[in-house]
N, C-alpha and C positions, 0 to 999 in steps of 0.2 A: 256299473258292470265291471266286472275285472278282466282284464285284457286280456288275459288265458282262460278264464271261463273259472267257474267252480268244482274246484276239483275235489272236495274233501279231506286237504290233508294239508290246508294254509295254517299260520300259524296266528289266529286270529286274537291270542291272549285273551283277554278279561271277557271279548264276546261271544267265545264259543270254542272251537276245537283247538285243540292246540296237539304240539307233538313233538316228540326230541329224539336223537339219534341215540346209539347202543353207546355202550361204554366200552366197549373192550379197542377198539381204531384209537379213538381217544387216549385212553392208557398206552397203547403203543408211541403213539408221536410222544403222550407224556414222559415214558422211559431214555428217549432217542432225546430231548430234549434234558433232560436229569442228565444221561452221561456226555450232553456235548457240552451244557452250560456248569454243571458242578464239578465233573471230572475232568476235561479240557478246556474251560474256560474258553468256549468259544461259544456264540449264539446261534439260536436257531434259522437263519438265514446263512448260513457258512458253511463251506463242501464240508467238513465234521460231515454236519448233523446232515443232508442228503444223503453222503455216504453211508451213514446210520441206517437210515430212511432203505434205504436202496439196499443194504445187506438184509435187514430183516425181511425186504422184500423176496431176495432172494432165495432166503433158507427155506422161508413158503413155496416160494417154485420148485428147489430139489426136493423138498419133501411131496409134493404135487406129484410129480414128475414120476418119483417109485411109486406112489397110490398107482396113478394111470397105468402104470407097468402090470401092477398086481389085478387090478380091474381087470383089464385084457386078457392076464394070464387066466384069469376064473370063467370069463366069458367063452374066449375064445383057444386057450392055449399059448402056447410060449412066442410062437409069431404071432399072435393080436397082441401082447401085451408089448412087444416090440415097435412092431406098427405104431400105436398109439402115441409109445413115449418118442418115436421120428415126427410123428404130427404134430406133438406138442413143440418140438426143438425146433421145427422148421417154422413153424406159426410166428408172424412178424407179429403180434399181438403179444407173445410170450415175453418178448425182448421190451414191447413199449411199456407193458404193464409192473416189469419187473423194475423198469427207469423211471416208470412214475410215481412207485414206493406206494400207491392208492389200496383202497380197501378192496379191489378187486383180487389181488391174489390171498387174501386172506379167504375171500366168500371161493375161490374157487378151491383152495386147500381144505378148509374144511366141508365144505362139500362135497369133495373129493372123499376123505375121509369116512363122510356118512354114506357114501356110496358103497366102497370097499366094505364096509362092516355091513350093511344089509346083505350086499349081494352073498359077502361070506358065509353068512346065518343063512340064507336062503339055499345056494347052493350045495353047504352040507349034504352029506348021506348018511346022519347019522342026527338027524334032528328031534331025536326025542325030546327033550328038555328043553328050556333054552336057560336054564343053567349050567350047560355045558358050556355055553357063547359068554362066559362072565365077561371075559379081556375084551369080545366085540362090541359086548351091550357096554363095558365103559366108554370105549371110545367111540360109541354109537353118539350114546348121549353126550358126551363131552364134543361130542361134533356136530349134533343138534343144537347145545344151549351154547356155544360159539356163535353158531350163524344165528341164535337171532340177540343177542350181544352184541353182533354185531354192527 
């Protein structure tokens, strides 16, 4: 018996299921490790490379940060969009996630993203086509096949 029960998603190699994470988290620490160990010769356990870690983390959060703005504006108007980005700044979550440098402000940026691009397609008044939405359906998709990249 296995001490957690059978969950479906062990990684049992040669006897049965197996499973691997996304590639695009990966390639990031790869990049943040390329410019801290070939460009500043320092290694991947050195404030460098967290600080790395933790800028890219952040440029996901300001960019998060006007998504939610624009979400709110489409929802609700100039105060929800407001609102929103005070919740997000006030949220001690926003501060731990962005110091943890983790794949969580990536999955909430771009979900962020594919949010903003539906609700905008959606909330048009002017949706005949949706060849008019070229710029949203790219960043639709490019923020679909992000998240599961991911």
């Amino acid at each position: 018996l296995e001490p957690f029960g059978d969950k479906g998603y062990q990684n049992y190699g040669e006897n049965g299921i197996s499973f691997a994470g996304g590639i695009f988290y990966p390639k990031v620490l790869e990049i943040a490790s390329f410019i801290s160990e070939k460009i500043f010769n320092q290694s991947t356990t050195s404030p460098l490379w967290n600080s790395i870690i933790i800028a890219f983390s952040t440029i996901c959060s300001v960019i998060t940060y006007k998504l939610l703005y624009f979400i709110g504006k489409l929802l609700g108007g100039e105060q929800a969009g407001i609102i929103s980005t005070i919740i997000y700044t006030i949220c001690p979550y926003t501060y731990y996630y962005i110091l943890g440098g983790g794949i969580t402000n990536y999955t909430l940026l771009f979900t962020s993203l594919t949010t903003y691009c539906f609700i905008k397609i959606i909330k048009s008044e002017k949706s005949y086509s949706y060849l008019e939405f070229k710029k949203e359906l790219i960043f639709l998709s490019i923020g679909l096949l992000s998240l599961s990249l991911l």
